[in-house]
C-alpha positions in Angstrom: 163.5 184.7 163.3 165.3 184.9 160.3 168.1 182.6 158.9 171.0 183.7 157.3 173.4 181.4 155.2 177.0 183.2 154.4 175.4 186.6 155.4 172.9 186.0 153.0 169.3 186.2 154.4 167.1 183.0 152.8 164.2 183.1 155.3 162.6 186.2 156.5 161.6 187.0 160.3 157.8 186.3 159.0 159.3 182.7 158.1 159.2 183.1 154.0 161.7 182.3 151.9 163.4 185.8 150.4 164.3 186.0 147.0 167.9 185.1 147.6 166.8 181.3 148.5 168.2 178.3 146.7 167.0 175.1 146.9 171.1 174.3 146.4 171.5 175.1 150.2 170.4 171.4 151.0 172.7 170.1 148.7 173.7 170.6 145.0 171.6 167.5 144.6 168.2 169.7 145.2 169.5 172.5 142.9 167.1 171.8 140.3 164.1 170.9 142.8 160.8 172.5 141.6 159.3 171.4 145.1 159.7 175.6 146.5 158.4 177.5 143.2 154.8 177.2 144.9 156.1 176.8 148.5 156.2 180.4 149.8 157.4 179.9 153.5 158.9 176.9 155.8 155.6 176.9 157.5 154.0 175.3 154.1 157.2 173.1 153.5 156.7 171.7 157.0 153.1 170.5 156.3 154.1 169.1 152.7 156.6 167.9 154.2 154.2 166.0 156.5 151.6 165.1 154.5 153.5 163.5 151.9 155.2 161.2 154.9 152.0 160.3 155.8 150.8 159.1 152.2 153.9 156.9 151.8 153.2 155.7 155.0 149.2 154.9 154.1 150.7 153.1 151.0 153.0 151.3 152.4 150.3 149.8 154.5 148.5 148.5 151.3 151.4 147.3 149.7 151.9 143.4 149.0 155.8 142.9 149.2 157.3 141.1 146.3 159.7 138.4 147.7 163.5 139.2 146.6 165.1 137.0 143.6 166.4 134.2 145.9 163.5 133.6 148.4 162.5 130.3 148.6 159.5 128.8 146.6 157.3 129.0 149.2 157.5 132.8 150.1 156.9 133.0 145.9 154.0 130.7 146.3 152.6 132.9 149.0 153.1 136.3 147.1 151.3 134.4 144.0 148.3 133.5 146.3 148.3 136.5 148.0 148.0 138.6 144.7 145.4 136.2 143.1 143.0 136.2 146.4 143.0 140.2 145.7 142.2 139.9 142.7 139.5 137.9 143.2 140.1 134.3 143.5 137.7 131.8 144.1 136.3 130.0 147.1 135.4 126.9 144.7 135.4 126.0 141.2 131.5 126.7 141.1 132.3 130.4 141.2 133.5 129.8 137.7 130.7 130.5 135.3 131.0 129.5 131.4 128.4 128.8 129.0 129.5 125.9 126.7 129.3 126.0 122.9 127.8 123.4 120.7 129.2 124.5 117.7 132.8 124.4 118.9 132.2 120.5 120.5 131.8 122.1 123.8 129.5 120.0 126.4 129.0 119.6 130.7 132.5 117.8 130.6 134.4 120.2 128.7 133.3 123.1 130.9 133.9 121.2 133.9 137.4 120.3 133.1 138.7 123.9 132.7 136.8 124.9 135.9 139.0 122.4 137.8 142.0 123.5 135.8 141.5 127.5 136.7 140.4 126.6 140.1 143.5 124.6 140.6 145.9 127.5 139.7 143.4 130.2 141.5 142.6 132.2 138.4 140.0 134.7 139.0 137.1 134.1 137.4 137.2 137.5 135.4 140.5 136.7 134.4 139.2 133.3 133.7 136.1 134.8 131.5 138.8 136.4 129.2 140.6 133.3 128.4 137.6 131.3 127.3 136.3 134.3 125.3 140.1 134.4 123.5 139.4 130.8 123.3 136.2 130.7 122.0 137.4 133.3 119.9 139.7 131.8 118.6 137.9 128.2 118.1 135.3 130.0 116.0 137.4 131.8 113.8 139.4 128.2 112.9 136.0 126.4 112.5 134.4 129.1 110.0 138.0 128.6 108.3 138.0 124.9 108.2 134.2 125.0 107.0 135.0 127.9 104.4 137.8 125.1 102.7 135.4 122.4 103.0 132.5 124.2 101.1 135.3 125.5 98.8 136.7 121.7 98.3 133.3 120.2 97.8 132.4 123.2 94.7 135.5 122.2 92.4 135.0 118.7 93.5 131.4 119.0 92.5 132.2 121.4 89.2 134.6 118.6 88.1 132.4 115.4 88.9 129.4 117.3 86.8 131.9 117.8 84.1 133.4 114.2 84.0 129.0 112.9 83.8 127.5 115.7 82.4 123.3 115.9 81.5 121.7 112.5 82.8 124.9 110.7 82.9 124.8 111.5 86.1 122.1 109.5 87.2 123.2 106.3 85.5 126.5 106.5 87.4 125.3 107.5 90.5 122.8 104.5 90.2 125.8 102.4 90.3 127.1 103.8 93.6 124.0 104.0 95.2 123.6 100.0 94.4 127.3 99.4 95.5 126.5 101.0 98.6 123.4 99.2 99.6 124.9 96.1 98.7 128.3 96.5 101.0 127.3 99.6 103.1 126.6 98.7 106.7 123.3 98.0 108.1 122.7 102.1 110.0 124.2 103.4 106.5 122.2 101.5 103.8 118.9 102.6 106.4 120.3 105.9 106.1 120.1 105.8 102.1 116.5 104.3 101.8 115.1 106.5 104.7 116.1 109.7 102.8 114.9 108.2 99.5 118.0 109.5 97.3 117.2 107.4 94.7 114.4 109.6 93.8 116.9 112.6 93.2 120.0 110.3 92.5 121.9 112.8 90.4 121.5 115.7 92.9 124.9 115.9 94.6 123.7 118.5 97.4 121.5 115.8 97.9 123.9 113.5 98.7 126.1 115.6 100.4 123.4 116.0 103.2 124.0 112.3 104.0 127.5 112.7 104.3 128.4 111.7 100.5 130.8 113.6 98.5 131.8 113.7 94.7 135.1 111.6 95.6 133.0 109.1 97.5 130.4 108.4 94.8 133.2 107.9 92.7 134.5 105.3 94.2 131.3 103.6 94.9 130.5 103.4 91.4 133.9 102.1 90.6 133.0 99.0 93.1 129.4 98.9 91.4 130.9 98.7 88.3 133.8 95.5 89.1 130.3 94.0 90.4 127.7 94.1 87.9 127.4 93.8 84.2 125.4 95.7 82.0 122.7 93.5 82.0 122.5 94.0 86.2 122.2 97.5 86.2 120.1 99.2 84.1 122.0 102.4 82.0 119.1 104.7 82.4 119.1 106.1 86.0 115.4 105.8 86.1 114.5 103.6 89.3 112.5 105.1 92.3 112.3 104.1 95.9 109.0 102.3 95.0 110.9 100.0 92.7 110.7 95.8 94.0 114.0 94.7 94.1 116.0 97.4 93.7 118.1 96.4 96.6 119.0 93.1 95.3 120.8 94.1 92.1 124.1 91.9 93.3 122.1 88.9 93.1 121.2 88.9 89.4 122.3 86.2 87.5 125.2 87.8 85.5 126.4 89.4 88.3 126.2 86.4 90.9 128.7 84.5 87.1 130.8 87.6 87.4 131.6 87.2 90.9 132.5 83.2 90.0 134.3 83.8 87.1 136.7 86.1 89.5 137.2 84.0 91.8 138.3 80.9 90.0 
């Protein structure tokens, strides 16, 4: 049967749409509908026309409603969860699994802290994975920073500590720290200093920066060797070795034991 619209023949007896069909006899809404330029006859609009009820309807099965603006907080709490668990979140915090980092100060603790945290807020633990590689990430890129100053720091601190004791000046001064230290260091530190046997290579300052000791530090060791001792206490050439007897006891020579005296009158 055929259908006519203002005398007008849209839809043949064979139920195709004739070439006088306008989508714009639904409504001037539909006028510029593409949906009939591959639908030949009603037959084929009724099964798209089906189908694509159906799919909504298989999607709206699947879908997890957001809760409007003004629902309460715990319809929100529930959507959150809700989301989360498909997504993947865990049963317990041991689902969690991060390897810790020695270099960024990371131990057992650490780890075990942040597991509680993303357990405690239901982060997936692939979503979890990504914030402690962005973390560890980002820890490592402001450690080799911070390290890349220090080095830089210790170079002109080292460039202009050569320059103020050049040649075996050196030695001679850092003599006089290295006596200051054992003399008022405490008891793990002064161990330190005769274990590694720096005296032997007293005027290497990579040396001494393996124990911790910078340019600015033997500085200001000598400077306290130096309000301790006269000349006669410590010898000027830098020459003494571990093996030395007495080396250690340098604050109780007799001009510097009058020094101290004289001071504190």
């Amino acid at each position: 049967m055929s259908v006519t619209v203002n005398d007008v023949e849209i839809i043949s007896d064979d139920g195709k749409f004739t070439e006088n069909f306008n989508p714009k006899v639904l409504g001037d809404e539909y006028g510029d509908s593409k949906f009939f330029e591959d639908t030949p006859d009603v037959l084929t609009a009724l099964k798209r026309g089906v189908d694509a009820k159906s799919m909504v309807g298989r999607k709206l099965e699947n879908v997890i409603q957001k809760p409007s603006e003004d629902a309460d907080e715990t319809a929100k709490s529930q959507y959150r969860e809700t989301l989360l668990k498909e997504l993947g979140a865990p049963a317990t915090k041991d689902d969690y699994v991060f390897e810790t980092s020695e270099e960024l100060g990371q131990d057992e603790e650490f780890i075990n802290y942040f597991k509680e945290k993303f357990f405690s807020k239901k982060i997936p633990p692939s979503m979890a994975q990504e914030i402690v590689n962005d973390y560890n990430e980002y820890g490592t890129k402001q450690m080799e920073a911070q390290q890349a100053l220090a080095e830089q720091q210790y170079n002109e601190a080292k460039t202009a500590y050569t320059k103020q004791f050049p040649g075996d000046s050196i030695k001679t001064e850092n003599s006089t720290a290295y006596k200051a230290m054992l003399q008022f260091g405490n008891e793990d530190f002064t161990k330190l200093l005769k274990d590694s046997k720096i005296v032997d290579n007293v005027g290497d300052l990579d040396s001494w920066r393996k124990l911790g000791v910078t340019p600015d530090m033997l500085s200001l060791w000598n400077k306290i060797g130096k309000a301790m001792k006269s000349d006669d206490a410590i010898p000027d050439d830098g020459s003494h070795n571990s093996e030395d007897d007495g080396f250690a006891s340098i604050y109780d020579h007799p001009t510097s034991a009058k020094l101290r005296e004289e001071r504190q009158k």
